[in-house]
C-alpha positions in Angstrom: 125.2 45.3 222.2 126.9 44.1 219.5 124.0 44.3 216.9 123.8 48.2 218.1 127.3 49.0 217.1 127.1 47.0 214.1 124.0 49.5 213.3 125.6 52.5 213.9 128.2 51.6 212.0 126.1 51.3 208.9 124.4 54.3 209.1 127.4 56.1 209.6 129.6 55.0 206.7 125.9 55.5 204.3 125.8 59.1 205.3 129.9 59.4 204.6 129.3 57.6 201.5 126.8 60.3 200.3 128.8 62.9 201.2 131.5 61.4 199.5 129.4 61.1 196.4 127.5 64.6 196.2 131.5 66.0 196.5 132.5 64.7 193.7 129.4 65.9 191.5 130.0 69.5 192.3 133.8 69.2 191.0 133.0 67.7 188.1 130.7 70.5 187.3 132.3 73.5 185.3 132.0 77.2 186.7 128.5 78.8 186.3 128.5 82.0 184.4 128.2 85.1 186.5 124.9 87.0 186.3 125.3 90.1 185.0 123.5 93.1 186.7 123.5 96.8 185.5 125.8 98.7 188.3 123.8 101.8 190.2 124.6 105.1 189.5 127.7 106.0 191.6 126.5 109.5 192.1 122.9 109.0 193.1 123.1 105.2 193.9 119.7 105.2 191.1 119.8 102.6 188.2 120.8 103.5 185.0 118.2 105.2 182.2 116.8 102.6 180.4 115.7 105.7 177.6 119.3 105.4 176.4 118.9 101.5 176.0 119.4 100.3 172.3 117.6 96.7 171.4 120.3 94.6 169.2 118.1 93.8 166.7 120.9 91.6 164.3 119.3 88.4 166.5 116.3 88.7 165.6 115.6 87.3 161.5 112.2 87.8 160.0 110.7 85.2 158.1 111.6 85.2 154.3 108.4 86.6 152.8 107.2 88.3 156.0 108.5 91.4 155.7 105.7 94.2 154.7 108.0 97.3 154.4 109.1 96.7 150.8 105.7 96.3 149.3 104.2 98.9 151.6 107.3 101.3 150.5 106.5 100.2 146.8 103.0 101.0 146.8 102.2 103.9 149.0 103.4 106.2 146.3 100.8 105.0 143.6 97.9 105.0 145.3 95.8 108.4 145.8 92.7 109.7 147.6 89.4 110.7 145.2 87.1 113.2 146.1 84.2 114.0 144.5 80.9 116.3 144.4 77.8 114.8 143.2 75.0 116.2 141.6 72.5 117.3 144.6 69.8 115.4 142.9 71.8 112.4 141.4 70.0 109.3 144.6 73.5 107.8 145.5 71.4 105.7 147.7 69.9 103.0 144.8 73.5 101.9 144.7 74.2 98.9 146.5 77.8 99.8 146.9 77.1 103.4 148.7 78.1 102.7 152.4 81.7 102.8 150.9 81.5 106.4 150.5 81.8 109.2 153.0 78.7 111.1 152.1 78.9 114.0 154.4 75.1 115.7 154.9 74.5 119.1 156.0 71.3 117.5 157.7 69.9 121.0 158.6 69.9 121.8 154.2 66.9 120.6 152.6 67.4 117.1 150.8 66.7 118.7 147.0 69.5 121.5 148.1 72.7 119.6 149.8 75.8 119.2 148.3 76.7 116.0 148.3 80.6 114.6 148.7 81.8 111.3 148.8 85.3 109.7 148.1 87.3 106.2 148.0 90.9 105.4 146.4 92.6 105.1 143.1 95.8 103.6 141.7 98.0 105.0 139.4 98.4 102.2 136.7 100.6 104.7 134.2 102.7 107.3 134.8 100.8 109.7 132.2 98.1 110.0 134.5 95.9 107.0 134.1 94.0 105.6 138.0 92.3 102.7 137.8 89.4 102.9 140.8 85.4 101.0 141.7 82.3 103.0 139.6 80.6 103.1 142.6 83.5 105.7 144.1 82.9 108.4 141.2 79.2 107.1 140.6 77.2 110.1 139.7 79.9 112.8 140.1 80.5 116.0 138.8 83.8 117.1 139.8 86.8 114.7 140.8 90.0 115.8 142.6 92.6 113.4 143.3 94.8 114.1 146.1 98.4 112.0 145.2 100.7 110.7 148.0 103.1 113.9 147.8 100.2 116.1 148.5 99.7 117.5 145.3 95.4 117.6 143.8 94.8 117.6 140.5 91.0 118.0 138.6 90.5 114.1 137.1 88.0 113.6 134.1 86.4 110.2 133.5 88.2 107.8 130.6 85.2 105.2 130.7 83.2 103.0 133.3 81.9 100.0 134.1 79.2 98.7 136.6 79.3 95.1 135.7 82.7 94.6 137.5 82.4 97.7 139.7 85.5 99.0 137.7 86.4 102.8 136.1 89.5 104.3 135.1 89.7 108.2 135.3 92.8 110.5 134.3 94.5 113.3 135.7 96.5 115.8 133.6 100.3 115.1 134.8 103.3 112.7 133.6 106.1 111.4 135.5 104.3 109.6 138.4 105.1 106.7 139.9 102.5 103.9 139.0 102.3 100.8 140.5 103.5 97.4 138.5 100.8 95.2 137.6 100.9 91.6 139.1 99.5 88.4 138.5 96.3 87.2 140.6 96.7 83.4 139.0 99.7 83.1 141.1 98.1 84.2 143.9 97.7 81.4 146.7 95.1 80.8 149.8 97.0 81.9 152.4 99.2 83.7 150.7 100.0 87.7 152.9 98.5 90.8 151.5 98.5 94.1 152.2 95.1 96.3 151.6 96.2 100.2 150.3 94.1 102.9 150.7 92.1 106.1 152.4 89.9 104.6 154.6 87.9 107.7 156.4 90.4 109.9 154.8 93.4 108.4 156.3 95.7 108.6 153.4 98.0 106.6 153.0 96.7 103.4 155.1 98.3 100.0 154.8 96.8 96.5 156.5 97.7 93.1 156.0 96.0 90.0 155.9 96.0 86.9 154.1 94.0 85.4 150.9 91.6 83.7 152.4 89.4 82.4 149.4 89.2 83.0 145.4 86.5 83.6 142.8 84.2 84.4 145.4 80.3 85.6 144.5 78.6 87.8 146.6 76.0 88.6 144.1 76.8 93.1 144.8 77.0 93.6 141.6 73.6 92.5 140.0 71.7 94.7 141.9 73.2 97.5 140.4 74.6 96.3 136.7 72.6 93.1 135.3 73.3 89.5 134.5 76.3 90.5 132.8 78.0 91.5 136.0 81.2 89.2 137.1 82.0 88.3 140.7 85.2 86.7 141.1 86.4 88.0 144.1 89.4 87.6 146.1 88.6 87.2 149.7 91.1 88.6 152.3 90.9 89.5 155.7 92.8 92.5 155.4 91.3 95.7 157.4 89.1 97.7 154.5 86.4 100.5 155.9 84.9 103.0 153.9 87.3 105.4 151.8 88.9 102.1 150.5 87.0 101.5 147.8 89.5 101.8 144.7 92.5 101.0 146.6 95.2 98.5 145.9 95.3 95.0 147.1 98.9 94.2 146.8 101.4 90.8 147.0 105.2 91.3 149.2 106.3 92.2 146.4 104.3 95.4 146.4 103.0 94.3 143.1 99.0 95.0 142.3 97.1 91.6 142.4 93.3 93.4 143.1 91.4 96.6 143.6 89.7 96.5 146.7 86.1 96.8 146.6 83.4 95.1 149.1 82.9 94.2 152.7 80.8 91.9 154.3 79.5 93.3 157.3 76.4 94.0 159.1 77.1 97.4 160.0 78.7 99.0 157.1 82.2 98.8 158.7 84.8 96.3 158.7 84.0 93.0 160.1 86.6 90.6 159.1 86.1 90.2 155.0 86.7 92.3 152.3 86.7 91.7 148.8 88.8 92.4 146.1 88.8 92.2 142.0 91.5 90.2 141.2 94.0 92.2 138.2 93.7 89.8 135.7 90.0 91.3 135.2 90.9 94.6 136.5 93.9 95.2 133.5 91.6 93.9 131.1 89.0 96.5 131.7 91.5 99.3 132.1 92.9 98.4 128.2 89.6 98.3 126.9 88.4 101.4 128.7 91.5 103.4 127.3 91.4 101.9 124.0 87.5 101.5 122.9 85.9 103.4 125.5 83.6 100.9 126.8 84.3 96.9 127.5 84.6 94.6 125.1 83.0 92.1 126.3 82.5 88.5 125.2 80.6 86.1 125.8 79.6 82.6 125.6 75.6 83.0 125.0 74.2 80.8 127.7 72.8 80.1 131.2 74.7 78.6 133.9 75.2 77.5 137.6 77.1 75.6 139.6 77.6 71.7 139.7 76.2 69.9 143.3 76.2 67.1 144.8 72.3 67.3 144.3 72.3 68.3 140.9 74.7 65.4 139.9 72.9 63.1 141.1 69.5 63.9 139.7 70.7 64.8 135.9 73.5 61.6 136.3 76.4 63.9 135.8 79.3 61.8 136.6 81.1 65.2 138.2 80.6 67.0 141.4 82.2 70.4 140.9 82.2 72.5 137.6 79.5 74.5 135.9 76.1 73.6 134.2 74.9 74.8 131.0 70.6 75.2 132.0 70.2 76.6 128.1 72.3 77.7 125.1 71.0 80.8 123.2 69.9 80.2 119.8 72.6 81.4 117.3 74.8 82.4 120.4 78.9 81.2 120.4 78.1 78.4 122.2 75.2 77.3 120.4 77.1 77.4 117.1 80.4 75.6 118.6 78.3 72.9 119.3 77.5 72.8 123.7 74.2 71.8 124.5 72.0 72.0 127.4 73.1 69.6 130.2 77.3 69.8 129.6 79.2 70.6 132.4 81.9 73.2 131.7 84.9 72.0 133.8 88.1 74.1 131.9 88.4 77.4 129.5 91.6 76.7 127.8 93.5 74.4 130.3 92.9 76.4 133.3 90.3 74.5 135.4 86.8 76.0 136.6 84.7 74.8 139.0 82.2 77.6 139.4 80.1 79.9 137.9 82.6 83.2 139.0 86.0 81.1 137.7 84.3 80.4 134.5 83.0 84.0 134.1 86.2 85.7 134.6 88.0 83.3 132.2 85.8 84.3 129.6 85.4 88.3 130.4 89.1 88.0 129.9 88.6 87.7 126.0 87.3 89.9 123.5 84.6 89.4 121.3 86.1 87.8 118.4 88.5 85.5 120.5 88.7 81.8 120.4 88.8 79.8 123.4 89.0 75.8 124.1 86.1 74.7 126.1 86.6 71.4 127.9 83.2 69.8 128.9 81.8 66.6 130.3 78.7 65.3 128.0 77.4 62.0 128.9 80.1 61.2 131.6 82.7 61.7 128.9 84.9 64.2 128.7 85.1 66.6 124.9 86.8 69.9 124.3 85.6 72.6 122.1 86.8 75.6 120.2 84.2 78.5 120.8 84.4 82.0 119.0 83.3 84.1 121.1 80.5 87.3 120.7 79.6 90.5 121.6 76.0 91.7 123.6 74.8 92.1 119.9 75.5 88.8 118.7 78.2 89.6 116.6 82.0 89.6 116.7 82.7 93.2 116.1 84.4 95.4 118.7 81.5 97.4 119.7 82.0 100.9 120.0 81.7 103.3 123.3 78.0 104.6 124.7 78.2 108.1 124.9 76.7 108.5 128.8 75.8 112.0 130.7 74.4 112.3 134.4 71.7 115.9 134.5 69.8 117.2 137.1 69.4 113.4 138.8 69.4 111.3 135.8 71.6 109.3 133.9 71.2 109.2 129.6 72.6 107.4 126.9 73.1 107.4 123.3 71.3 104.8 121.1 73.6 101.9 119.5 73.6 102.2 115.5 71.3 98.7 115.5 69.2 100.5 118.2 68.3 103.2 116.2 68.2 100.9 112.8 65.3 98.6 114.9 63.2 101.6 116.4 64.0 103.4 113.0 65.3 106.9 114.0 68.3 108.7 113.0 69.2 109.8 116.5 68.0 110.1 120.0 69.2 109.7 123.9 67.8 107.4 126.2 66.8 107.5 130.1 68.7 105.0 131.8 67.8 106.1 135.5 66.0 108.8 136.6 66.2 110.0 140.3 64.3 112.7 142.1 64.4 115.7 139.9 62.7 117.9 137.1 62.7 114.9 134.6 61.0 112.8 137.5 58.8 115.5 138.1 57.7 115.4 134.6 56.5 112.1 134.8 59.5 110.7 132.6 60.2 106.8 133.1 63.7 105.2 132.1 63.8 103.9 128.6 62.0 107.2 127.1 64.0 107.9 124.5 64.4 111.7 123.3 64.4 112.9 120.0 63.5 116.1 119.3 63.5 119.7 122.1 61.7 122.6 121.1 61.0 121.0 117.5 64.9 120.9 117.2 66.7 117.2 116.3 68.5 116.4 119.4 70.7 113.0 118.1 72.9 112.4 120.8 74.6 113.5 123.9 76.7 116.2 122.8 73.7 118.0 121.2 71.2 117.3 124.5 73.9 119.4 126.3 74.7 122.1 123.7 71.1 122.8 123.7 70.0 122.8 127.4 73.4 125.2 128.3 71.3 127.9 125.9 67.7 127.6 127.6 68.7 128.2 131.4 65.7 129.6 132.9 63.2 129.1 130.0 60.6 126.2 129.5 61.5 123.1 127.1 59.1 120.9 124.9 60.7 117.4 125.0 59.1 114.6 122.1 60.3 111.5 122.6 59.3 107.9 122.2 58.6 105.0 124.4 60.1 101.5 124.0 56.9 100.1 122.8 56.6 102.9 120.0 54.2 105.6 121.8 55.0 108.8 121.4 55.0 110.9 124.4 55.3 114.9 125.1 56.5 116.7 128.3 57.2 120.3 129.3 59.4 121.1 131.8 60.7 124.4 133.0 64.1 124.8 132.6 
């Protein structure tokens, strides 16, 4: 009896003990605060319009360096939409960069008869008119419009071109526009945001964003439709770029120009994730030398290259796995007479490291003929630098002057170079560069033919090709020319 109460008893003062305990917790904790709940509508008893609702945005911070809206703001304004008409002959198709155009076909007109349009992006670089855009956007046209942010079109005539950066700078007839700053695409890091500015299927006015996502990247585009003297180094982004962006501005936060947008790697001919872009440093070299010779000045070392391997160090003992290999020098080339040899591995062009083929190619193309440049090499596991003065295509140091070019009834000509016509001894003439379906095709002409007399009458160039043929519309035309190898050739074509 007396171990039950003595039970009891504990139990009893364990549950006031508890008690005791979970009290005092609850007054030492301080007064929740009250949830606040909008009231009902006295009137209809309905909860208020959340329409009239106004988001505080002051707590909300965006990252420093996040914010798109300045450089989209900044660079909407300089970058315009390109149309063009192509000659209904000119075969768009042989260009590897096509897909970027909207080529709208009237499929029910024959294929000799349709009108051809295409059109891409530009960038105005200077307020006096001057946009920067790809070749392969105004490839083969006859007529250019630009259509600028505010609406306004202008007629655009082409300043110069060139297909071995996909590059061409054309100019409309207007001052005081607003033209977008250049930047600096050295600075520019992987991972680094950028927005992509452009017309993509005549959306005007279009700006994505994405971040760098590699450098001096070769997608080997451009040799198909220039030669071994075309330069890849792209930068890689995987900002949203269709067709119609070709031309258009890849641009840094601080709506500065750092690249012209111009490939896509997809298997469809639409965005897929990657696009590609030609870094400025390139791009404002081009655009100078287009507005100030005419043509590219191009220089160049003089030899044959490709990238350093694992492999390849191993088997030629290179001591280096990353940089460029020289296969051969040309004899009397830059490189040749500064010395390089067959077997160096190029690893700098005046301080600024390259370890491939595309960072050493645009570190050169950025000099002119004439130029010298530090080379720093690895020759027998030891490392040598090298002052190289650079060349021209010709071999020489000479700024070489513009190529007079005209697109005709599907074909492209040229006028000879002064050591062109000194070699193949003629005082004039106009080469076939490409000839697509046409009258000259018809013929039987082949590129390289080279023109030099019409109806017994001197033709010596470009200007005089097109003076002539305006007076002979509907009439038949002797054409003597010569071939490469020194034949001479005849054709009649009616005109």
């Amino acid at each position: 009896m007396v171990r039950k109460k003595l039970f009891f008893a504990m139990v009893a003062s364990s549950f006031m003990g508890g008690f005791l305990a979970l009290g005092g917790f609850m007054l030492m904790q301080p007064n929740p605060e009250p949830i606040v709940i909008p009231a009902a509508n006295k009137k209809t008893d309905r909860p208020a319009a959340l329409t009239s609702y106004q988001l505080d945005t002051t707590a909300f911070v965006v990252p420093e360096g996040l914010n798109f809206v300045t450089a989209a703001r900044k660079s909407t304004p300089a970058v315009v939409h390109i149309s063009t008409k192509v000659a209904a002959n000119y075969n768009m198709e042989q260009n590897p960069l096509y897909h970027f155009f909207r080529d709208y076909l009237d499929e029910e007109v024959p294929r000799e008869k349709r009108q051809r349009s295409g059109s891409g992006s530009g960038v105005i670089v200077s307020s006096d008119g001057y946009i920067v855009t790809n070749n392969h956007v105004i490839d083969g046209a006859e007529e250019i419009d630009v259509l600028l942010n505010d609406n306004r079109t202008f007629k655009a005539s082409v300043v110069g071109i060139d297909p071995t950066t996909d590059l061409a700078v054309i100019k409309i007839d207007q001052t005081e526009l607003i033209a977008m700053q250049w930047g600096n695409s050295d600075l520019i890091n992987i991972g680094e945001w950028v927005l992509a500015v452009g017309n993509p299927y005549t959306f005007n006015s279009t700006v994505t964003a994405g971040i760098v996502s590699a450098k001096a990247r070769n997608i080997d585009i451009l040799r198909k439709n220039a030669n071994d003297l075309s330069i890849e180094s792209f930068i890689q982004t995987d900002a949203a770029v269709n067709p119609g962006n070709s031309g258009g501005a890849l641009v840094n936060l601080k709506g500065e120009l750092v690249g012209i947008n111009t490939a896509i790697m997809s298997p469809t001919g639409s965005y897929a994730g990657y696009s590609f872009a030609v870094p400025v440093s390139l791009v404002k070299k081009v655009y100078v030398d287009l507005v100030e010779y005419g043509t590219v000045q191009r220089a160049l070392l003089g030899i044959r290259i490709g990238d350093v391997n694992a492999k390849l160090a191993e088997e030629e003992k290179l001591g280096v796995n990353r940089g460029v290999y020289i296969a051969s020098v040309g004899n009397q080339s830059a490189a040749d007479l500064a010395g390089l040899e067959s077997g160096d591995v190029i690893i700098a062009v005046n301080e600024k490291p390259v370890s491939n083929t595309s960072e050493l190619q645009e570190q050169v193309a950025l000099n002119r003929p004439g130029d010298e440049v530090w080379i720093k090499y690895i020759r027998d596991q030891k490392t040598r630098d090298v002052s190289v003065v650079l060349q021209n295509s010709l071999g020489t140091m000479e700024v070489v002057k513009a190529v007079n070019r005209l697109t005709l009834e599907g074909a492209s000509f040229e006028d000879l170079s002064e050591k062109e016509l000194d070699k193949l001894k003629l005082s004039g003439g106009i080469r076939f560069k490409e000839i697509g379906p046409g009258k000259w095709e018809n013929a039987g002409i082949q590129p390289g033919f080279i023109i030099t007399m019409i109806d017994k009458r001197v033709i010596k160039n470009i200007e005089e090709l097109k003076i002539y043929l305006d007076t002979v519309k509907g009439d038949g035309i002797l054409i003597t020319g010569y071939y490469p190898n020194g034949e001479k050739v005849y054709y009649g074509i009616a005109w």
